[in-house]
C-alpha angles and dihedrals in degrees: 000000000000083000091047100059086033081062099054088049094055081051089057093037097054099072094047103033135039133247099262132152092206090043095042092046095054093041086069089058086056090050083057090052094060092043099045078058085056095051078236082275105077115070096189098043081053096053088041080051090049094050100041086057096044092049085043098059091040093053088043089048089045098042121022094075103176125094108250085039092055093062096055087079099066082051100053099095088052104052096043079058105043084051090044093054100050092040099049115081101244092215072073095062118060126182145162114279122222111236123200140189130263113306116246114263105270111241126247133251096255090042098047091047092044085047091049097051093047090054091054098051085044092054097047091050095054083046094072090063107048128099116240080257090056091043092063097036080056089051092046087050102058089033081061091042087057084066099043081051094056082048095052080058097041105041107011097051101015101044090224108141093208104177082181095074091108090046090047081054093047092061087044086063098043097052077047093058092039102045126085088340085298114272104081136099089247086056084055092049098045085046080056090050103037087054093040093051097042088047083050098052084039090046094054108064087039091052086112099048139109145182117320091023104042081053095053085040089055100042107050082051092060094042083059087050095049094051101026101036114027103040089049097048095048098024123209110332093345122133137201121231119231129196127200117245116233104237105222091332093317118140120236097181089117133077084217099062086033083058089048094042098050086053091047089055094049096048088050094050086037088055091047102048092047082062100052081053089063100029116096079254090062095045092055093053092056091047086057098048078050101055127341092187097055096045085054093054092052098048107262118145102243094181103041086045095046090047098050087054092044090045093041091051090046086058093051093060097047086060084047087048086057091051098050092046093059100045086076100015089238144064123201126186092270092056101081095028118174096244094055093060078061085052088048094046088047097041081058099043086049097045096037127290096199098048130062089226096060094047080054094046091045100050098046088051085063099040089051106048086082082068098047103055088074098050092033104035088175090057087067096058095040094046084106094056096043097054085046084061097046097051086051097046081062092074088044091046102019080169083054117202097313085060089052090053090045085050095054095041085054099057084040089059100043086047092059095039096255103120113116112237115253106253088208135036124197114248090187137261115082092332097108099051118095088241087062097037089049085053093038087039083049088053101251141133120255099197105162136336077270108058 
């Protein structure tokens, strides 16, 4: 039935609107917009909602003749959301919950720091290979992975579904360009803070959000982003200028040492990352994304846990901001769109989501398509499609291929004899579930439900 009626509104819609995959894709958040004002139960309130942010954008379009003004109507959809959303209660809006399977074992210190040298050896050594295009493709490619990484935190520990990782990048880059004539350490610390301060604000009224919602929240932060921030920045066909930091007197001229800087930076935060998983903090964060209202219940600070990730992770992607910007020494308004933090949030769930590897995996596929298409011109037709199979391949793989991997190097390591022995093994009851192992981790007693 819901096709059906998606249908007959793609009958009303062709004579007024174009067939178009971008337009098509952020009318359904629109859609959204109308129904969130229906608390998805009342039709008519719904309808009333529809028609209020129509008229909204025609009157805008019709009256509000100056150029920054112009652009508030294509916004519209996404700020009545964005407000809906925070305002509603969201015990009001029920929907469906995504369930996965059991996260990959997390890697050790030794292991993560081993891995990561190797990956820089292995990176240098490719290096010398690669022409001054491929060098470039390869920067753009860890830079990417940086995102995907705040998202393993985010989203793979933390269970926060953020679509605005590419726009809190995008402000990375532009505190980057403004700062210091752009091209200085204190220009990479204020991209770090600018991120991080903008992830925390967003963070606050979305404290209470989760899945579906926090998305659309996202998003349609991003979207205002994309229509209200960065075209006015840039400008219509404008560009910023970004210059590449020299790291403790090292130069970074080349595309070769900015390569090799950009995957230094991603095994450090990898590394990183990969210790706050382990960490009590971790262990928190998995116990949330768990069960809010148990941790609750057993005094855990859901808010102040959920906005250090969410601040932490904002941080990440200003750093990444800074990456991407000095790949190509400058940054335009079509370089951080909307649609491409959804990309970024399906490249990860693709590649892996819960496993450094997989972020990895998942970014170079995207920084190397560019590189196929020559060599592949079909790929190029069918890249719609193939996006359409490997979203659906998640609910099939929730792990993705980097689970998979995690999954083979495990059986690998309990044939030979390597697997560690568990230090704690569930009796029943609540013990198994990440809320328990956090309190028996932390060294205390889980007696009952009730104690």
């Amino acid at each position: 039935m819901s096709c059906s009626i998606a249908a007959l509104a793609g009958i009303l819609l062709a004579p007024i609107a174009r067939l178009d995959i971008l337009l098509l894709t952020l009318l359904v958040v629109d859609g959204y917009a109308a129904a969130i004002i229906g608390r998805l139960r009342s039709l008519p309130i719904a309808v009333g909602g529809a028609m209020a942010i129509g008229l909204g954008q025609y009157y805008a379009t019709g009256y509000l003749t100056s150029g920054w003004l112009q652009r508030v109507q294509s916004v519209i959809p996404m700020a009545v959301l964005f407000v809906m959303l925070i305002v509603l209660p969201q015990d009001r809006l029920k929907t469906a919950t995504f369930t996965g399977a059991v996260a990959p074992r997390v890697a050790g210190l030794k292991s993560s720091i081993a891995w990561g040298a190797i990956l820089i050896v292995g990176t240098y050594l490719v290096s010398l290979g690669l022409s001054d295009v491929n060098l470039r493709t390869a920067a753009n490619g860890f830079a990417l992975a940086l995102v995907l990484l705040s998202l393993m935190l985010l989203t793979g520990y933390g269970g926060m579904v953020s679509i605005c990782q590419m726009s809190l990048a995008g402000l990375g880059a532009i505190a980057m360009g403004h700062v210091a004539h752009g091209g200085s350490l204190l220009g990479v610390l204020a991209a770090i803070g600018l991120a991080g301060g903008v992830g925390a604000a967003l963070a606050l009224p979305t404290l209470k959000m989760r899945g579906l919602y926090l998305a659309l929240a996202t998003f349609a932060f991003a979207t205002v982003m994309d229509q209200a921030v960065f075209t006015q920045v840039f400008g219509t066909g404008g560009a910023l200028t970004i210059g590449r930091p020299h790291f403790l007197g090292i130069p970074t001229q080349s595309d070769r040492a900015w390569m090799m800087v950009g995957c230094v930076v991603f095994t450090i935060a990898a590394i990183a990352v990969l210790a706050v998983r382990r960490s009590a903090f971790g262990r928190r964060l998995v116990a949330v994304n768990d069960s809010p209202a148990a941790c609750a219940t057993l005094g855990v600070n859901i808010n102040w846990t959920k906005l250090v990730v969410f601040t932490g992770a904002a941080m990440m992607c200003g750093l990444a901001g800074v990456l991407i910007g000095g790949v190509t020494h400058q940054v335009d308004a079509l370089t951080f769109p909307a649609l491409l933090s959804l990309v970024a949030l399906l490249l990860a769930r693709v590649g892996g989501i819960n496993t450094a590897t997989g972020v990895l995996l998942g970014a170079f596929t995207f920084a190397l398509f560019p590189v196929f298409v020559p060599h592949l011109p079909h790929i190029l037709h069918n890249q719609f499609l193939l996006t359409g199979i490997a979203a659906v391949s998640v609910g099939r793989d929730p792990n993705g291929i980097g689970g998979r991997i995690a999954q083979a190097a495990a059986l690998i390591r309990k044939r030979l004899g390597w697997e560690p022995r568990p230090a704690f093994v569930p009796t029943g009851g609540l013990a198994g579930t990440p809320a328990a192992v956090f309190l028996e981790e932390e060294g205390g007693q889980l007696v009952s439900a009730g104690h």
